[in-house]
N, C-alpha and C positions, 0 to 999 in steps of 0.2 A: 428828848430824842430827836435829831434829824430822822423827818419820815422820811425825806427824798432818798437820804443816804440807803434807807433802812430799804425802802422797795427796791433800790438798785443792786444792794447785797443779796436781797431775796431772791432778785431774777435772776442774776449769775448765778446764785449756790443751786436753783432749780436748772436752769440750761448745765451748767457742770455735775449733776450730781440727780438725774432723770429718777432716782429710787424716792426722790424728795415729793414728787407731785402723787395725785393719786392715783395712777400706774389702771388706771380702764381701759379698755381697751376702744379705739376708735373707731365706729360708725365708717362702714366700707361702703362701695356702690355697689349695689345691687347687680349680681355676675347670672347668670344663671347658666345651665347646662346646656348640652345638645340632646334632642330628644331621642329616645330608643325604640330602635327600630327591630323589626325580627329580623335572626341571620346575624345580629353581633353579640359579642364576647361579654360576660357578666364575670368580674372578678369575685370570688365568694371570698368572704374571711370572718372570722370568727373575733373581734377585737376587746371581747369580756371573758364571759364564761367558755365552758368547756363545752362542745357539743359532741354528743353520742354520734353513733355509725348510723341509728335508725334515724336521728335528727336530722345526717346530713344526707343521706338518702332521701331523704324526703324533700330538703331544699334544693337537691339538684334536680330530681322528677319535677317539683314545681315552676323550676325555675324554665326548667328544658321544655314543660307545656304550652308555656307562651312562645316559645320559639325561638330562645336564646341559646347561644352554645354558654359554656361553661367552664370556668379558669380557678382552681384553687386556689389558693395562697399556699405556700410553699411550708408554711408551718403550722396548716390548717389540723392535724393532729395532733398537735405538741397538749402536753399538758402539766399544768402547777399547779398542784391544788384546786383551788378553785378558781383558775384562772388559763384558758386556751394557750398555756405556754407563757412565759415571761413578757416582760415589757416587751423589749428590746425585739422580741419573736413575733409579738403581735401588731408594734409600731411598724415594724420591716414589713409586713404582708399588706398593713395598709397605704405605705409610701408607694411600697411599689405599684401596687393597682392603678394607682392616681399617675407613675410613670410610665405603666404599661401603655403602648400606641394599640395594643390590639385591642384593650379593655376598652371597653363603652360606656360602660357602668358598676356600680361596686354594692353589694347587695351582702349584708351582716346574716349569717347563719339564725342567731338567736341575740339577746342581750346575756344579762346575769350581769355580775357586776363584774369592772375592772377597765370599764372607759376613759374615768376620770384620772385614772394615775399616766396617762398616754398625753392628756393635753400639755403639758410644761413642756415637752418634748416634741412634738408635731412641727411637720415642715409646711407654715402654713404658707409661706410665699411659693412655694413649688406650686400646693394644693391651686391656689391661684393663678398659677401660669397652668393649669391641667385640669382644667374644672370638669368634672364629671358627677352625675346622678347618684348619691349616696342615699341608700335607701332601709330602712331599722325602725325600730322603735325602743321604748322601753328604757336599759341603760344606753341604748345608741343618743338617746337625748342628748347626753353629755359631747358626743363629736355633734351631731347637730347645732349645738348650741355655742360650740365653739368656733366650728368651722365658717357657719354664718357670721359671727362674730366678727374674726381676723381676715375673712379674703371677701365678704360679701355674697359669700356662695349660697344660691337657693338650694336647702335636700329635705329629703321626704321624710316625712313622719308617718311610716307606712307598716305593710307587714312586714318580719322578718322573713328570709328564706326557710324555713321552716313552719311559718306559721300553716294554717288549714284556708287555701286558697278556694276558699268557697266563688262563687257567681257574683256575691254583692265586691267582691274584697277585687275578685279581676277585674270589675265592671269599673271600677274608680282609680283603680292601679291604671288601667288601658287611659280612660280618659286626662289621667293625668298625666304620665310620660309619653304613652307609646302615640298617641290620637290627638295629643290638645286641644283643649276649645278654648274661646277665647272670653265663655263666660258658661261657670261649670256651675249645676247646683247640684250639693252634694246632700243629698235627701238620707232620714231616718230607713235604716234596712227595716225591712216588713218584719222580719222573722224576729227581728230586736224589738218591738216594736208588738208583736204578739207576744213576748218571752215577759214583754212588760206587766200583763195583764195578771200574771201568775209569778214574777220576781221582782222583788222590793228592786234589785241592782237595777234592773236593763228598764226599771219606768221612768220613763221620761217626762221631767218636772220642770216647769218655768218657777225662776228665784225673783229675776226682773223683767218684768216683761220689754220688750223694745225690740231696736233695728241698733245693729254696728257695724262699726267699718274701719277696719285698719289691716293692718301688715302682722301676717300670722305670727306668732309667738309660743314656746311652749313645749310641752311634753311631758313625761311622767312625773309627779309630783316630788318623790322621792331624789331624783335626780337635781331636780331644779332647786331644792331646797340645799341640796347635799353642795351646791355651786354655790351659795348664798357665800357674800365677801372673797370670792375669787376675783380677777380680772375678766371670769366669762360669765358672771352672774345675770339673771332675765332681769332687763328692765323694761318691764310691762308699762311706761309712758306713750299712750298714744298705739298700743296694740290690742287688737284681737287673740286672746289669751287663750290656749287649749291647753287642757290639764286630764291627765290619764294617771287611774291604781290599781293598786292592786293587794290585795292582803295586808291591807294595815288596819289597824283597828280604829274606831272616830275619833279617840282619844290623839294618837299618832298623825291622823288627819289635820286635826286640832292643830297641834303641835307645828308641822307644817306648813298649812296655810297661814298662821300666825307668824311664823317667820318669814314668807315669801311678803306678806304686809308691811311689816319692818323695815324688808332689804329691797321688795320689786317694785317697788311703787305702784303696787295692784289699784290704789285709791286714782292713778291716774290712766292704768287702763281703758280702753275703748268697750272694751264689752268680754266677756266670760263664757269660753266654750268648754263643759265637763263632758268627758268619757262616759264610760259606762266604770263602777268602782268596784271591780270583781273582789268577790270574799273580803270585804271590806265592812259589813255592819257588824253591829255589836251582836253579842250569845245574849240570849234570853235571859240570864240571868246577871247580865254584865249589870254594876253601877253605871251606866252612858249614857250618854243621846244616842238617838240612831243618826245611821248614818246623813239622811236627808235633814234634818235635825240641825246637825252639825254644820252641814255646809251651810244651809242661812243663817247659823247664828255667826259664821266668818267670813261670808260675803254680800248678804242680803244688804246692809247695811251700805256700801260701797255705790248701791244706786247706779248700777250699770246693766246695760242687760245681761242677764245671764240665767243661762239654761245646763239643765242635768239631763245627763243618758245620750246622748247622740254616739253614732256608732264608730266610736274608735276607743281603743284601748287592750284590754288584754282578753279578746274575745275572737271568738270566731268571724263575724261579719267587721269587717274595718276597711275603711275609708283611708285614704294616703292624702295627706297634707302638706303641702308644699311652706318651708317655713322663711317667710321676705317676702310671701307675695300676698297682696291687695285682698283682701276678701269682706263680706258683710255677712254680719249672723242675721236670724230672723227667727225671735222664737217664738211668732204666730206660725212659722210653717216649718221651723223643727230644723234650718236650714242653715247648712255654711254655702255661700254661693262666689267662686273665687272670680277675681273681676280681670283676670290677667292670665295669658298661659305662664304654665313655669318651667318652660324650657321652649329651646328655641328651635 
C-alpha cells in the first residue's frame, strides 16, 4: 500500500467528512462570570423535574433573603410527567435567562432528571457571548458539565433554589459569588461533622491521605456516569474530582464508579473530593459491602488523595463549588481551598 497516498486520503475524508474523527468536544478558555451583587435580577428555572408550589415558594423566599429580586421562567409551571414541561419549554426558559440583559444570574428551582436530553440542543455559542452565574446541583451536573465543556464557562456546584439555606450553605454561596476572595478555604460544616459521630453517611473518612491541586471537576455520580461516551463526558486527567449521591445502593455505586474508571480517566486525576452519600449504605440484611467499603475497594487503589464526607451533596449544610477553577484538597484539614476567585 502507498502509506503517503493512504494518510492523504485519511485527512481529506476527516476535513470532508468531521463525523469521521472522534467528535470530543474541545477544551475552551477558561470565561468566568460577573459576580452577584444584591438589588439584581436571579432568573429562576426549572430545567429537569417538576417543581411543587411549596418547592417554589420556598426558592423565591430564599432566593429574595439574600437580596435578590426574582424572574421566572415563563414556563416555569408547565408540566410532562416527570419532566418541568417539554424539551423545547424548558430549553426556551434557559436560553432566555442567558439572553435576558436584566438577568444577572440563573439559579435551577431543584434537579430530578431531564437535563441531559437539553444538551444536543443548547445554544452554547450564545451561552458564551452572555456568560452568566448558573447555579444547581444534582441533575443540574449535566448543564454544568456541559456548559463548561463547549464555551469554557465557570458555574456552581451549589444549592438549588429550593434547597434549606441554612448559615453554613449562605456562608459559602456569599464568599463565592456575592464577596469573592481570592483564596477561599472551604472547611467541614460543624453540624456535619457532629452528624458524623452518630451517622455512618456524614463521617468523614480519609481513602488517601495527601494534598492536591487541580481544576474542579465533577458532581453527582449518577450523572456523570449517565455522560460516559457522550461528547460532554468527565475527563478527570489532571483534575480535582468532586463526587456527590444519593440513594443508590453500594452495589450501583459499584457499578458507577467502575464505569467513570473505564471512561474518565480517574487513574489520572489529581486528587478525589467525596460528598456526603445520603441513603446510600447497604440494609442490614443486604449481601454488600458497606458503603465506606465500597469506595476503597474502587478508589483506594488509584493512589491519589482522596477523602469521604465533606459537606456538599444532598444535604442540608452545602458548600458551592465553582467548576474550572484552581483549587487544592487537604485531607489533614478536611479542606477544599480555591486558589482563584470564580467570578469577576
Amino acid at each position: 500500500m502507498n502509506r503517503r497516498y493512504f494518510a492523504q486520503q485519511l485527512a481529506l475524508a476527516t476535513a470532508t467528512f468531521p463525523f469521521l474523527s472522534a467528535g470530543k468536544t474541545q477544551k475552551k478558555k477558561t470565561l468566568k462570570p460577573q459576580r452577584l451583587r444584591k438589588g439584581d435580577t436571579m432568573g429562576m428555572i426549572t430545567p429537569g423535574s417538576f417543581a411543587t408550589d411549596s418547592a417554589l415558594e420556598k426558592a423565591v423566599q430564599n432566593v429574595e433573603s439574600l437580596g435578590f429580586k426574582v424572574k421566572l421562567g415563563k414556563h416555569i409551571r408547565a408540566e410532562r410527567g416527570y419532566n418541568a414541561g417539554s424539551d423545547a419549554e424548558r430549553l426556551a426558559d434557559l436560553h432566555s435567562m442567558f439572553l435576558d440583559e436584566q438577568v444577572q444570574g440563573i439559579w435551577c428551582v431543584r434537579g430530578g432528571y431531564g437535563c441531559t436530553r437539553l444538551l444536543p440542543m443548547m445554544d452554547y455559542k450564545m451561552i458564551r457571548k452572555h456568560p452568566k452565574a448558573l447555579i444547581g446541583y444534582s441533575d443540574i451536573t449535566a448543564l454544568h458539565q456541559a456548559i463548561h465543556l463547549e464555551t469554557g464557562l465557570v458555574s456552581f456546584h451549589g444549592p438549588v433554589a429550593a434547597s434549606d439555606f441554612t448559615d453554613y450553605t449562605v456562608e459559602y454561596l456569599t464568599k463565592v459569588l456575592i464577596s469573592p476572595q481570592a483564596s477561599l478555604n472551604i472547611l467541614l460544616s460543624q453540624e456535619n461533622k457532629d452528624r458524623g459521630t452518630e451517622e455512618a453517611a456524614y463521617e468523614t473518612q480519609t481513602i488517601n491521605a495527601g494534598k492536591a491541586r487541580g481544576k474542579l471537576a465533577g458532581g453527582n455520580l449518577s450523572l456523570l456516569a449517565a455522560m460516559a461516551g457522550t461528547k460532554w463526558e468527565l475527563d478527570a486527567c489532571d483534575k480535582l474530582v468532586f463526587i456527590e449521591e444519593i440513594g443508590e445502593k453500594p452495589y450501583r455505586i459499584d457499578r458507577m464508579l467502575t464505569q467513570l474508571r473505564q471512561t474518565a480517566n480517574l487513574q489520572e486525576a489529581k486528587g478525589l473530593v467525596l460528598g456526603v452519600f445520603n441513603d446510600c449504605d447497604k440494609d442490614a440484611d443486604d449481601r454488600s459491602l458497606y458503603l465506606d467499603e465500597c469506595l476503597k475497594d474502587r478508589l483506594q487503589d488509584l493512589n491519589k488523595p482522596t477523602i469521604y464526607g465533606l459537606s456538599f451533596g444532598h444535604i442540608s449544610n452545602q458548600c458551592t463549588l465553582p467548576i474550572g477553577i484552581e483549587a487544592e484538597l487537604d485531607t489533614a484539614t478536611q479542606s477544599i481551598r480555591l486558589l482563584e476567585k470564580a467570578v469577576l
